[in-house]
HTML snippet that shows the backbone in 3Dmol.js (N, CA, C, O; Angstrom):
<script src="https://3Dmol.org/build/3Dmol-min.js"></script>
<div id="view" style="width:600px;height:400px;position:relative"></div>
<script>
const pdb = `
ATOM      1  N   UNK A   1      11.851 -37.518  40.513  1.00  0.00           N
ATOM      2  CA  UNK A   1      12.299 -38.296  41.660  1.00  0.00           C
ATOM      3  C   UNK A   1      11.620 -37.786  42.917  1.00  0.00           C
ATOM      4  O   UNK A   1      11.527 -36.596  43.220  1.00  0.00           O
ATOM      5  N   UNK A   2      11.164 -38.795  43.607  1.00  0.00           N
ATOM      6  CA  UNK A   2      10.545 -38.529  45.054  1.00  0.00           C
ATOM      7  C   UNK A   2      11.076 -39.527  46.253  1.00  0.00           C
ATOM      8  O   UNK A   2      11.044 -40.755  46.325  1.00  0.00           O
ATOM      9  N   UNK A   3      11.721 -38.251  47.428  1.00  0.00           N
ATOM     10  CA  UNK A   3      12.511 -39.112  48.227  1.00  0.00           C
ATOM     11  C   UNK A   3      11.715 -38.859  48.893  1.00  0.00           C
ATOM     12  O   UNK A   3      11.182 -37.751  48.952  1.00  0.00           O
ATOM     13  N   UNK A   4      11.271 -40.396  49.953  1.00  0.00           N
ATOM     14  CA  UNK A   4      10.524 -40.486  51.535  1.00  0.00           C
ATOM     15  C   UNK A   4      11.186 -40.013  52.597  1.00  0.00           C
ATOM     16  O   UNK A   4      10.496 -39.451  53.448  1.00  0.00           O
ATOM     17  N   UNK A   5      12.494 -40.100  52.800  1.00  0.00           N
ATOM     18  CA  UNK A   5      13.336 -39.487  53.917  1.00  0.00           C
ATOM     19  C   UNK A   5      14.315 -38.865  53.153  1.00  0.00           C
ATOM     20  O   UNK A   5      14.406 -38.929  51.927  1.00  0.00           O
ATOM     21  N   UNK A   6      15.150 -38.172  54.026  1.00  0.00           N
ATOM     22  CA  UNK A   6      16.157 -37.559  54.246  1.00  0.00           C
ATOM     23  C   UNK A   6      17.226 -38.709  53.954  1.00  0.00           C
ATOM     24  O   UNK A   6      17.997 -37.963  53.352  1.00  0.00           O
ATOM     25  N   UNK A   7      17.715 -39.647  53.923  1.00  0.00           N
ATOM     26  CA  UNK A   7      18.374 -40.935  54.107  1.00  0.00           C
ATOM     27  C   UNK A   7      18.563 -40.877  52.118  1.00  0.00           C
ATOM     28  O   UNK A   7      19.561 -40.605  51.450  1.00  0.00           O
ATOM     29  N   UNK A   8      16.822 -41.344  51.572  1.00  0.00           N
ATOM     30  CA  UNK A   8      17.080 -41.484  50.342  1.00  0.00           C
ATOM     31  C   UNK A   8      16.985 -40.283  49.588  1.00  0.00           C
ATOM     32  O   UNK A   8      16.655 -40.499  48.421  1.00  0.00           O
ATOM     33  N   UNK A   9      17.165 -39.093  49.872  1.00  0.00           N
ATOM     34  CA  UNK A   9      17.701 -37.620  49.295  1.00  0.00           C
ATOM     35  C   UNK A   9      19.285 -37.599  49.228  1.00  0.00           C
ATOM     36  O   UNK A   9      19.809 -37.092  48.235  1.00  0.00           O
ATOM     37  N   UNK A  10      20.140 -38.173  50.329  1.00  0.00           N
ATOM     38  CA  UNK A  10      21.196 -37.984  50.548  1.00  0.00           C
ATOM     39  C   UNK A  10      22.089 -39.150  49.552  1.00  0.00           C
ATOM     40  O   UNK A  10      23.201 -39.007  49.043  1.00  0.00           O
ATOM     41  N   UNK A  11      21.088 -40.415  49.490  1.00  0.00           N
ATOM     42  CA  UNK A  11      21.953 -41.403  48.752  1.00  0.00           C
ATOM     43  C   UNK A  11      21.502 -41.271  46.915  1.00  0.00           C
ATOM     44  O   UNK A  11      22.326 -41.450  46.019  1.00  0.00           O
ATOM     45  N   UNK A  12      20.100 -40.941  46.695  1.00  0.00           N
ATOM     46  CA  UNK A  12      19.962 -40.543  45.649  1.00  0.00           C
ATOM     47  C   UNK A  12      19.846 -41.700  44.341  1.00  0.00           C
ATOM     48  O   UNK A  12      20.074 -41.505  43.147  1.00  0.00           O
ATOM     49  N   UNK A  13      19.333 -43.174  45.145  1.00  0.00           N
ATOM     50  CA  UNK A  13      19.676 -43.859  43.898  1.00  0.00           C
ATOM     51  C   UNK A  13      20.978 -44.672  44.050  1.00  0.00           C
ATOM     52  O   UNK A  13      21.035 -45.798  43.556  1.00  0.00           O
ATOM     53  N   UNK A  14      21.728 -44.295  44.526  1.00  0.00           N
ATOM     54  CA  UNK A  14      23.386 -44.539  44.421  1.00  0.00           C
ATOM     55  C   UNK A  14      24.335 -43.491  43.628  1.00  0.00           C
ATOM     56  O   UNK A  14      25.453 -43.669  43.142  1.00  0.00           O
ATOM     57  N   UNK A  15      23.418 -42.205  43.665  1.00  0.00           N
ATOM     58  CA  UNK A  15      23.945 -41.491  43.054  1.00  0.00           C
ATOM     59  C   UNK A  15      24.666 -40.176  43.404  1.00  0.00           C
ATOM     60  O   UNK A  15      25.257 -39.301  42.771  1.00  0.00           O
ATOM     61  N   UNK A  16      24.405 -40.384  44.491  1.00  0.00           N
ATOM     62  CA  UNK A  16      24.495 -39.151  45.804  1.00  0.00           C
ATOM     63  C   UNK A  16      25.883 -39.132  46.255  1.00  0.00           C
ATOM     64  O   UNK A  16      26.028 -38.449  47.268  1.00  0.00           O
ATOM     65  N   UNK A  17      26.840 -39.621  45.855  1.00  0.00           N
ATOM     66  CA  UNK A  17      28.257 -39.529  46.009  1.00  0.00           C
ATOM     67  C   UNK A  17      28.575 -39.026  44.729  1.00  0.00           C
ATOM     68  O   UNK A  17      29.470 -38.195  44.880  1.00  0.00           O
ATOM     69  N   UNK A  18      28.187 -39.166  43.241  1.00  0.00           N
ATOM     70  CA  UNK A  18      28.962 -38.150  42.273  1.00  0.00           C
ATOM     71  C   UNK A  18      28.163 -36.760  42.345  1.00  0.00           C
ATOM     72  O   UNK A  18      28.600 -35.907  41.573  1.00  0.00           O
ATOM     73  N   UNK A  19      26.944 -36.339  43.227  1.00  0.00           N
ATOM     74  CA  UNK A  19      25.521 -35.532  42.837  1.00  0.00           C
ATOM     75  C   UNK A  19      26.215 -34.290  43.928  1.00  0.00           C
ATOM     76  O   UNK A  19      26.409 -33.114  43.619  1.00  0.00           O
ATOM     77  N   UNK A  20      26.523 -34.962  45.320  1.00  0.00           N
ATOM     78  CA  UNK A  20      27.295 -34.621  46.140  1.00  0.00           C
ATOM     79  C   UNK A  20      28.494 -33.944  46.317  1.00  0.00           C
ATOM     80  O   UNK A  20      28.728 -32.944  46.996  1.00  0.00           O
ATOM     81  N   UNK A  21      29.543 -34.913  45.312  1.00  0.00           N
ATOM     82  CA  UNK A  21      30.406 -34.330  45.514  1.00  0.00           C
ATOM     83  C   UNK A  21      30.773 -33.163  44.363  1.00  0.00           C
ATOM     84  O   UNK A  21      31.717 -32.463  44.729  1.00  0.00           O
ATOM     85  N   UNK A  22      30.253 -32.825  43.112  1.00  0.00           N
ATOM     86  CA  UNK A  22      30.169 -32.300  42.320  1.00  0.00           C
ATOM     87  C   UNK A  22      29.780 -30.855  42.722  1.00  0.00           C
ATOM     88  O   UNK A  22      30.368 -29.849  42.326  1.00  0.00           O
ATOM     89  N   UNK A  23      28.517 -30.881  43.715  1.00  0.00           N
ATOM     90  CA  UNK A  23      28.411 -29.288  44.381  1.00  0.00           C
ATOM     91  C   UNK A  23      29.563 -29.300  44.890  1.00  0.00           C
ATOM     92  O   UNK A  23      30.212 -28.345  44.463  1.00  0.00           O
ATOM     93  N   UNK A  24      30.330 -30.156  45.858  1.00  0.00           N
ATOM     94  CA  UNK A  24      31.363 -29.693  46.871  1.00  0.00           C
ATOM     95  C   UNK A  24      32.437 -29.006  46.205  1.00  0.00           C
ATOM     96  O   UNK A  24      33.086 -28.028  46.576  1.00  0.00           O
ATOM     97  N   UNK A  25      32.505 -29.655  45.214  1.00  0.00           N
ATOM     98  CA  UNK A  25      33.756 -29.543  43.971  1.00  0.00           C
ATOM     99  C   UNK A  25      33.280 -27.584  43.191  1.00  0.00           C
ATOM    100  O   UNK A  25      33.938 -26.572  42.948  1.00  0.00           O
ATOM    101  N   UNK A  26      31.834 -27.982  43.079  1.00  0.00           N
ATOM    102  CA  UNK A  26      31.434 -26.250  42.510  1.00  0.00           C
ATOM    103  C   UNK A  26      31.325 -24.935  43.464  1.00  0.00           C
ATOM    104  O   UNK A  26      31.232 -23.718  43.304  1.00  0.00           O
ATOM    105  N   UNK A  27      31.393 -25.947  44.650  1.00  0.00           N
ATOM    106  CA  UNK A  27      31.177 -24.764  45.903  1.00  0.00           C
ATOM    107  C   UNK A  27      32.726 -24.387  46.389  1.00  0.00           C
ATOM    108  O   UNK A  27      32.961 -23.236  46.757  1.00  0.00           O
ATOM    109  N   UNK A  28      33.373 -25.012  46.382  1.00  0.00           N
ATOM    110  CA  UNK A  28      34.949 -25.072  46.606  1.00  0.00           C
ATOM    111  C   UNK A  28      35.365 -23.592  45.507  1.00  0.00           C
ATOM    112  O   UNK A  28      35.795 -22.467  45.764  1.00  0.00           O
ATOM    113  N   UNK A  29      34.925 -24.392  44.046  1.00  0.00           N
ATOM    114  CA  UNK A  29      35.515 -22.865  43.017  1.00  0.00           C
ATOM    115  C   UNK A  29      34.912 -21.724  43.021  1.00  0.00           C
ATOM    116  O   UNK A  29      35.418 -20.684  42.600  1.00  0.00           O
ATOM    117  N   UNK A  30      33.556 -21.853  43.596  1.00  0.00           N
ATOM    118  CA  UNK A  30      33.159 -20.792  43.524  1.00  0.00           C
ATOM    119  C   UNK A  30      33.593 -19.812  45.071  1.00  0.00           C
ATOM    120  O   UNK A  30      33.540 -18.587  44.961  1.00  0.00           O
ATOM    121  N   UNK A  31      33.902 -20.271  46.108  1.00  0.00           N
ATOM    122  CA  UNK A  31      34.444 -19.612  47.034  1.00  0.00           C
ATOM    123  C   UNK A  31      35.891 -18.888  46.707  1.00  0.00           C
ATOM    124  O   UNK A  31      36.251 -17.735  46.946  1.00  0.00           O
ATOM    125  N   UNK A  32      36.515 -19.865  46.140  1.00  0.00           N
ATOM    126  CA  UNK A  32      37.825 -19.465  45.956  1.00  0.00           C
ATOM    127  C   UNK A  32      37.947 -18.244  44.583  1.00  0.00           C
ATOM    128  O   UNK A  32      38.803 -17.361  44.538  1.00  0.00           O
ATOM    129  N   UNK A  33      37.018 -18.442  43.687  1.00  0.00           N
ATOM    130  CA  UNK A  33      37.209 -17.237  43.220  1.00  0.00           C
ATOM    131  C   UNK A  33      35.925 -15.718  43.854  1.00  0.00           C
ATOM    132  O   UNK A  33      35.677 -14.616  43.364  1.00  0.00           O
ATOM    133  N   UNK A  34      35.558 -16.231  44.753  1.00  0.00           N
ATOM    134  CA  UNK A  34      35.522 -14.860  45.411  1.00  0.00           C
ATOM    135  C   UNK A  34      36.435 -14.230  47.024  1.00  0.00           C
ATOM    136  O   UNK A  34      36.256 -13.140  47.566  1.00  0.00           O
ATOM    137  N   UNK A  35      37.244 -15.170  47.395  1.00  0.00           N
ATOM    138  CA  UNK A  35      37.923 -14.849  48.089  1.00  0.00           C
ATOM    139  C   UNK A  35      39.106 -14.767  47.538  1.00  0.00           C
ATOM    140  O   UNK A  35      39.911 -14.356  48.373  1.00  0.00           O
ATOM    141  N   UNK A  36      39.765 -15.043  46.140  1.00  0.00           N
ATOM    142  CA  UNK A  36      41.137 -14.553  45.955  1.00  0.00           C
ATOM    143  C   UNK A  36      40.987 -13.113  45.461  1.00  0.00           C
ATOM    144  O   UNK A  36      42.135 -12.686  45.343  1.00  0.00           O
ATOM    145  N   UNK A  37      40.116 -12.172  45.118  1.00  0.00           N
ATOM    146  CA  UNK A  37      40.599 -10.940  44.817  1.00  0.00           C
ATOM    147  C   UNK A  37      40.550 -10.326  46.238  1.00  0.00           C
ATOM    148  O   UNK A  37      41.237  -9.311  46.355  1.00  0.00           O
ATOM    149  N   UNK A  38      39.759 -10.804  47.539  1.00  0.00           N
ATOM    150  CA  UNK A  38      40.029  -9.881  48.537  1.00  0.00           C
ATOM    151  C   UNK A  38      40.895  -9.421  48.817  1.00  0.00           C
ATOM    152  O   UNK A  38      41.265  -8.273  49.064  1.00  0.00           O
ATOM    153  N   UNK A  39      41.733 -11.395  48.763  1.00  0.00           N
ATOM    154  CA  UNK A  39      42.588 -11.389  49.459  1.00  0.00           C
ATOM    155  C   UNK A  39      44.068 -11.001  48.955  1.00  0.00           C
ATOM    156  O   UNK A  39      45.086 -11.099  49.639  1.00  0.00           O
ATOM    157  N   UNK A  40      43.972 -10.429  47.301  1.00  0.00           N
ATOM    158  CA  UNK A  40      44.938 -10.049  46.768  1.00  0.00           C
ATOM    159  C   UNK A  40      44.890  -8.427  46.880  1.00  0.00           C
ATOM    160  O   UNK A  40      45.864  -7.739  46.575  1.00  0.00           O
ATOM    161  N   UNK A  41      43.629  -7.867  47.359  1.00  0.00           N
ATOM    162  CA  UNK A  41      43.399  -6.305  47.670  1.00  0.00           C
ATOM    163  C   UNK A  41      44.109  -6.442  48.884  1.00  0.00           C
ATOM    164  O   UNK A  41      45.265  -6.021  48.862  1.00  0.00           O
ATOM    165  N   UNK A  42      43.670  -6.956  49.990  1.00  0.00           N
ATOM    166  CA  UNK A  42      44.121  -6.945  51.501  1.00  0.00           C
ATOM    167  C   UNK A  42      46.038  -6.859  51.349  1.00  0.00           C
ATOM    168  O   UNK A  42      46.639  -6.134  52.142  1.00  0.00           O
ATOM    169  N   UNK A  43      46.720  -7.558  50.416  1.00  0.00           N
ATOM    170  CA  UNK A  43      48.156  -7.498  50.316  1.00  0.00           C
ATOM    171  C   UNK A  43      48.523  -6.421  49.529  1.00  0.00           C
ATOM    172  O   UNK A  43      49.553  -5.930  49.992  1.00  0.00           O
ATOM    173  N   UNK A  44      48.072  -5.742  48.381  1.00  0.00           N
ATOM    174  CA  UNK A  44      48.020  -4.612  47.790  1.00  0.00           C
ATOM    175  C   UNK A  44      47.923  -3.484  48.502  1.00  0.00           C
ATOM    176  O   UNK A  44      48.747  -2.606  48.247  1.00  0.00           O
ATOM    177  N   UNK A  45      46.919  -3.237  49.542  1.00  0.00           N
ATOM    178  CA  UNK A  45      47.306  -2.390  50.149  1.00  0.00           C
ATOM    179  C   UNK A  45      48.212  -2.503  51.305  1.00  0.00           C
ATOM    180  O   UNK A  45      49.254  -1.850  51.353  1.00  0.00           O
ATOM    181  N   UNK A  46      47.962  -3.058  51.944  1.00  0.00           N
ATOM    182  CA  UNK A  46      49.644  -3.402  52.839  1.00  0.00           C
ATOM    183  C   UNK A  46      50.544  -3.330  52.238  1.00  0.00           C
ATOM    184  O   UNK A  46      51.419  -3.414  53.101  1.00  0.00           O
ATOM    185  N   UNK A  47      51.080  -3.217  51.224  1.00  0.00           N
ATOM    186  CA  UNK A  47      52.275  -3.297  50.288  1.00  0.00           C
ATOM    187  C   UNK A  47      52.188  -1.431  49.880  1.00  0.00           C
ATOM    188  O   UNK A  47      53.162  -0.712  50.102  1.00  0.00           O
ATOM    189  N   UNK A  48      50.917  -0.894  49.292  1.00  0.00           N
ATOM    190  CA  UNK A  48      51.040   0.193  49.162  1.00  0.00           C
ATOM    191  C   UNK A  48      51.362   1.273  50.389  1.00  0.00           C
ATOM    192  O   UNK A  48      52.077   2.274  50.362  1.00  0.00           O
ATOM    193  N   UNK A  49      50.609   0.731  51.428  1.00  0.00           N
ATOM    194  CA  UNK A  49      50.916   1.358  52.744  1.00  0.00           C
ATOM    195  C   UNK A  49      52.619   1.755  53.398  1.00  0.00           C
ATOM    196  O   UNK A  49      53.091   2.834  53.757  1.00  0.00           O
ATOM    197  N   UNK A  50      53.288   0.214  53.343  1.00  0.00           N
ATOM    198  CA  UNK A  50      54.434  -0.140  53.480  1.00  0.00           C
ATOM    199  C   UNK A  50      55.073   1.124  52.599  1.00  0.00           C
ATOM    200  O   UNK A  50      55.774   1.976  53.147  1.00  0.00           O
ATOM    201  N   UNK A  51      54.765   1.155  51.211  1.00  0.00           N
ATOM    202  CA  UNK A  51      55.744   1.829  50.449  1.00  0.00           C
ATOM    203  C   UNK A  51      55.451   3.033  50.439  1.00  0.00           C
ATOM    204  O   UNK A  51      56.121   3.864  49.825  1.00  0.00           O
ATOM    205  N   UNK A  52      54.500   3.285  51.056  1.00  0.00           N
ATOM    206  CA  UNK A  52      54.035   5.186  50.984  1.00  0.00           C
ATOM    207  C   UNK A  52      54.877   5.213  52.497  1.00  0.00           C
ATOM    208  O   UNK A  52      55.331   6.339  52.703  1.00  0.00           O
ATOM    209  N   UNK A  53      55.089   4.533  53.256  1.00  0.00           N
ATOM    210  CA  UNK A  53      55.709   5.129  54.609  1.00  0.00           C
ATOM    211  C   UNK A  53      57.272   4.885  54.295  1.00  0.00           C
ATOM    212  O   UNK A  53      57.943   5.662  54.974  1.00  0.00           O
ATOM    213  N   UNK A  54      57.965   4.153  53.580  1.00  0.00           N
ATOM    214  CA  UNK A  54      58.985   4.072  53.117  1.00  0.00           C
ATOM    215  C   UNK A  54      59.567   5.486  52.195  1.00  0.00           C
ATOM    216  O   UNK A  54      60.696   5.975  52.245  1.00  0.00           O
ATOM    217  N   UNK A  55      58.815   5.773  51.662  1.00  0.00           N
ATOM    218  CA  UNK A  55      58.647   7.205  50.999  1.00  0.00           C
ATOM    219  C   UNK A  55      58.546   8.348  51.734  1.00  0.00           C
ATOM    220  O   UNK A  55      59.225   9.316  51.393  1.00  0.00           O
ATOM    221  N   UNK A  56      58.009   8.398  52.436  1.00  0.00           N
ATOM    222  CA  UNK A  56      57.957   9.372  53.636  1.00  0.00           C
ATOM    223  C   UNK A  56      59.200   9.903  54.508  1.00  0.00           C
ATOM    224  O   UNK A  56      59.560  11.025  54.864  1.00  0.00           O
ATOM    225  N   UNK A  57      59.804   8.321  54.733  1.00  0.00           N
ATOM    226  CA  UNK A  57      60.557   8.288  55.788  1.00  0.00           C
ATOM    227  C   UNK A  57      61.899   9.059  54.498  1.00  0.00           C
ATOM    228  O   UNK A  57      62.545  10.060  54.807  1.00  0.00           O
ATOM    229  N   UNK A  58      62.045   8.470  53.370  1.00  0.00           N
ATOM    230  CA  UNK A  58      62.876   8.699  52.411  1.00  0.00           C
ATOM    231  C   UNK A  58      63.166  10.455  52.452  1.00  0.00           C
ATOM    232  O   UNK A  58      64.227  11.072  52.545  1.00  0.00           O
ATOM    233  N   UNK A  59      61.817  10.912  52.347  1.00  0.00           N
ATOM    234  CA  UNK A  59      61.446  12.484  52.107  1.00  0.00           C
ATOM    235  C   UNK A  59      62.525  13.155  52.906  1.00  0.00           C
ATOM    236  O   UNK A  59      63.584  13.740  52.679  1.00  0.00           O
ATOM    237  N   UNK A  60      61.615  12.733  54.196  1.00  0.00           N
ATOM    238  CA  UNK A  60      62.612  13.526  55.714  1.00  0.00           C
ATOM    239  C   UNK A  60      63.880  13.632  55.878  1.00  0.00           C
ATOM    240  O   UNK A  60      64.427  14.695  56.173  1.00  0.00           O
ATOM    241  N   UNK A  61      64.670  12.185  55.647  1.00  0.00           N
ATOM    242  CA  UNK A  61      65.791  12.208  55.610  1.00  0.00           C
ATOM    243  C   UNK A  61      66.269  13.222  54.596  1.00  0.00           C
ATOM    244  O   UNK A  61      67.083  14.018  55.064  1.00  0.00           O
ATOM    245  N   UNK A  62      65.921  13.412  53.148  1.00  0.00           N
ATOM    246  CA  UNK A  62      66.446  14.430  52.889  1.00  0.00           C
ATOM    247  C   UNK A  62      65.899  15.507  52.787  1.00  0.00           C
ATOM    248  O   UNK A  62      66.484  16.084  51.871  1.00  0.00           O
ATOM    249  N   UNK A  63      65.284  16.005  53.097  1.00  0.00           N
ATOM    250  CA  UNK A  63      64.386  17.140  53.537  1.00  0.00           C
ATOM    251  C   UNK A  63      65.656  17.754  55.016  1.00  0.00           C
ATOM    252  O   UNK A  63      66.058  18.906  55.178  1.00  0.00           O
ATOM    253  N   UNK A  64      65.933  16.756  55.702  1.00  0.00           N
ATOM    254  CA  UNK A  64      66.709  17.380  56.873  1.00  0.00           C
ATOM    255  C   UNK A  64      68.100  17.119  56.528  1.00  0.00           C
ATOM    256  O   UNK A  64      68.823  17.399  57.484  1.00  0.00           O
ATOM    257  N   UNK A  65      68.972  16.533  55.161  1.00  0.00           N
ATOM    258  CA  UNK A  65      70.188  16.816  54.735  1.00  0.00           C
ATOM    259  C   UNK A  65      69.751  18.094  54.217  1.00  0.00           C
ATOM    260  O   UNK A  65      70.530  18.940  54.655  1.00  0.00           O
ATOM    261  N   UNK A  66      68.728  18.709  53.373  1.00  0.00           N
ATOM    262  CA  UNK A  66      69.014  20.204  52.624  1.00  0.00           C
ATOM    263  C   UNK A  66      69.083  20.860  53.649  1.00  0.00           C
ATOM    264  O   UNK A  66      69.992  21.682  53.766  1.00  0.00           O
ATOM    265  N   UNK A  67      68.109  20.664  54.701  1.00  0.00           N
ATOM    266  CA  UNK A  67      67.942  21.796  55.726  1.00  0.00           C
ATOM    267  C   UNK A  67      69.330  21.976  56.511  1.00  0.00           C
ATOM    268  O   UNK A  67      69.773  23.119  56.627  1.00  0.00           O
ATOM    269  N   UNK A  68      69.926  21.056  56.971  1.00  0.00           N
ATOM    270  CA  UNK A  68      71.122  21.036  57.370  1.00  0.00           C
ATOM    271  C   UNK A  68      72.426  21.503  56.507  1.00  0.00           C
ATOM    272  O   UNK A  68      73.463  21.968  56.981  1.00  0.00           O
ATOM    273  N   UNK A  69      72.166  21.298  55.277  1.00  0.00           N
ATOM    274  CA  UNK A  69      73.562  22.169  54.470  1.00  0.00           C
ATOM    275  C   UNK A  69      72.827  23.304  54.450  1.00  0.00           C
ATOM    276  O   UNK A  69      73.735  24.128  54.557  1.00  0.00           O
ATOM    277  N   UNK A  70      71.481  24.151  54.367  1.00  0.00           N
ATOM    278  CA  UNK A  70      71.316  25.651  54.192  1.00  0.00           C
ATOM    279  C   UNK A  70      71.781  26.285  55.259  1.00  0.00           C
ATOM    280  O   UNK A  70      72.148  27.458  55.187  1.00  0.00           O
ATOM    281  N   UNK A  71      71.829  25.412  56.650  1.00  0.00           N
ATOM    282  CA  UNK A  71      72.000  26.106  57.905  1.00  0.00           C
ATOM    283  C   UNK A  71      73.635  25.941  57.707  1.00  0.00           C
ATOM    284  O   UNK A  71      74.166  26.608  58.596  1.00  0.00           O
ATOM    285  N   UNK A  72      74.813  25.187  56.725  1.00  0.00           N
ATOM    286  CA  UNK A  72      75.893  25.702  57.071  1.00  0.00           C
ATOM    287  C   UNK A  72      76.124  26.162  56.052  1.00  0.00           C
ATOM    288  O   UNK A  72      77.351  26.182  55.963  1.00  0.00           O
ATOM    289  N   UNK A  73      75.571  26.671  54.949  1.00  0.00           N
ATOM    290  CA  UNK A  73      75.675  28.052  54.239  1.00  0.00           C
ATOM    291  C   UNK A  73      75.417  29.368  54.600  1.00  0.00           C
ATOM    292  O   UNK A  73      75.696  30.252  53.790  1.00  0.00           O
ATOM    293  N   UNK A  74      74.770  29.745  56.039  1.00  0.00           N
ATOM    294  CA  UNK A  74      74.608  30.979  56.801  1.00  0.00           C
ATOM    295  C   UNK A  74      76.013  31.352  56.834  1.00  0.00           C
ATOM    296  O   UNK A  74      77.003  30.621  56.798  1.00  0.00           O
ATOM    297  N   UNK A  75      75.891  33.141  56.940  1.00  0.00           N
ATOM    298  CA  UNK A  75      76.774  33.718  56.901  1.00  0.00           C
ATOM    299  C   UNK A  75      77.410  33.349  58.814  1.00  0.00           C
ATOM    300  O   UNK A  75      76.714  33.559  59.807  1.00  0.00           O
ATOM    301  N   UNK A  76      78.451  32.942  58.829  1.00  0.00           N
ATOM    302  CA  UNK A  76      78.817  33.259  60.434  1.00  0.00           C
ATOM    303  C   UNK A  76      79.048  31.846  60.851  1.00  0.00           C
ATOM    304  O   UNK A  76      79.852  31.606  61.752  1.00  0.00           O
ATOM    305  N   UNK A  77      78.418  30.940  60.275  1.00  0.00           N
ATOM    306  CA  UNK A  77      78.504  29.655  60.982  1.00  0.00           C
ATOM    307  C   UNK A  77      79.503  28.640  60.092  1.00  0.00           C
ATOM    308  O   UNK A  77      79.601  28.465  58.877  1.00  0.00           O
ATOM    309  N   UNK A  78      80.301  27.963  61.405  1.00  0.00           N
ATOM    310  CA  UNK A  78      81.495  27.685  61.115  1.00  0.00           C
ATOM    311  C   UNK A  78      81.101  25.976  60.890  1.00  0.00           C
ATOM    312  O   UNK A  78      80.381  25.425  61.722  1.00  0.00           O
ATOM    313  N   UNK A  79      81.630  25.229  59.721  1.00  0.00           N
ATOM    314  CA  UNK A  79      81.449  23.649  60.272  1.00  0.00           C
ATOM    315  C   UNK A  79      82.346  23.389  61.067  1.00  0.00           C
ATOM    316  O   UNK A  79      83.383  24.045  61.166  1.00  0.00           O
ATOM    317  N   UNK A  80      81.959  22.058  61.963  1.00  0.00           N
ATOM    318  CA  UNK A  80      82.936  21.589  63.161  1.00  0.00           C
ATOM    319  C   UNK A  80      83.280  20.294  62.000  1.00  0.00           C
ATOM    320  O   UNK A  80      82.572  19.582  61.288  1.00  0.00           O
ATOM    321  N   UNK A  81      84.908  20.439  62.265  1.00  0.00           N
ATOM    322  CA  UNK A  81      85.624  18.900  61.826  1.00  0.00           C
ATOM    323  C   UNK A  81      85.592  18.068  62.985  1.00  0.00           C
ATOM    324  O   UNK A  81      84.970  18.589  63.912  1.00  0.00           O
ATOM    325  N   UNK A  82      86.044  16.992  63.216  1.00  0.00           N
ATOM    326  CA  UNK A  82      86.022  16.678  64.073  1.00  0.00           C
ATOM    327  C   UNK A  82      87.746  15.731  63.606  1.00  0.00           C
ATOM    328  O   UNK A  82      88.084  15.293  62.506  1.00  0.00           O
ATOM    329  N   UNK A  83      88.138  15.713  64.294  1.00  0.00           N
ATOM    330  CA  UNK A  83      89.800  15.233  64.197  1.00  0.00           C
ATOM    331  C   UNK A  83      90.140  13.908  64.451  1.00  0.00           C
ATOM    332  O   UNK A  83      91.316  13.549  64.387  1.00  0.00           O
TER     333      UNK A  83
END
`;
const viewer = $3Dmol.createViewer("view");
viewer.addModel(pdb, "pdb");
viewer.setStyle({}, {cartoon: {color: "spectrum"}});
viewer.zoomTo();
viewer.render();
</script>
């Protein structure tokens, strides 16, 4: 096939609407399967992030209940009730 313009490249015969849309259709899947693993890394780690600081925060809190019952197991120190 030999097109004179740009005009009969694009129409193709009359064929340039299934020729056409068939890349659009292959260019469509092929984007989408290289942008869904990014974009399932990009939430993976936000999610891992989230849960390593959730963990953290978990630590401290009891990290500063032990520390706080060793300090009222010292000899001398009294707990306060409060009434």
């Amino acid at each position: 096939m030999v097109f004179n313009t740009l005009s009969d490249f694009i129409v193709m015969e009359g064929h340039g609407v299934y020729v056409w849309s068939a890349y659009g259709v292959a260019l469509l899947i092929v984007l989408y399967n290289l942008l869904t693993p990014v974009i399932a890394r990009r939430k993976l780690v936000v999610q891992l992030q989230r849960q390593a600081r959730l963990d953290d925060r978990q630590k401290q809190k009891v990290n500063a209940t032990c520390s706080a019952r060793k300090d009222l197991q010292k000899p001398g120190v009294v707990e306060q009730v409060e009434y």
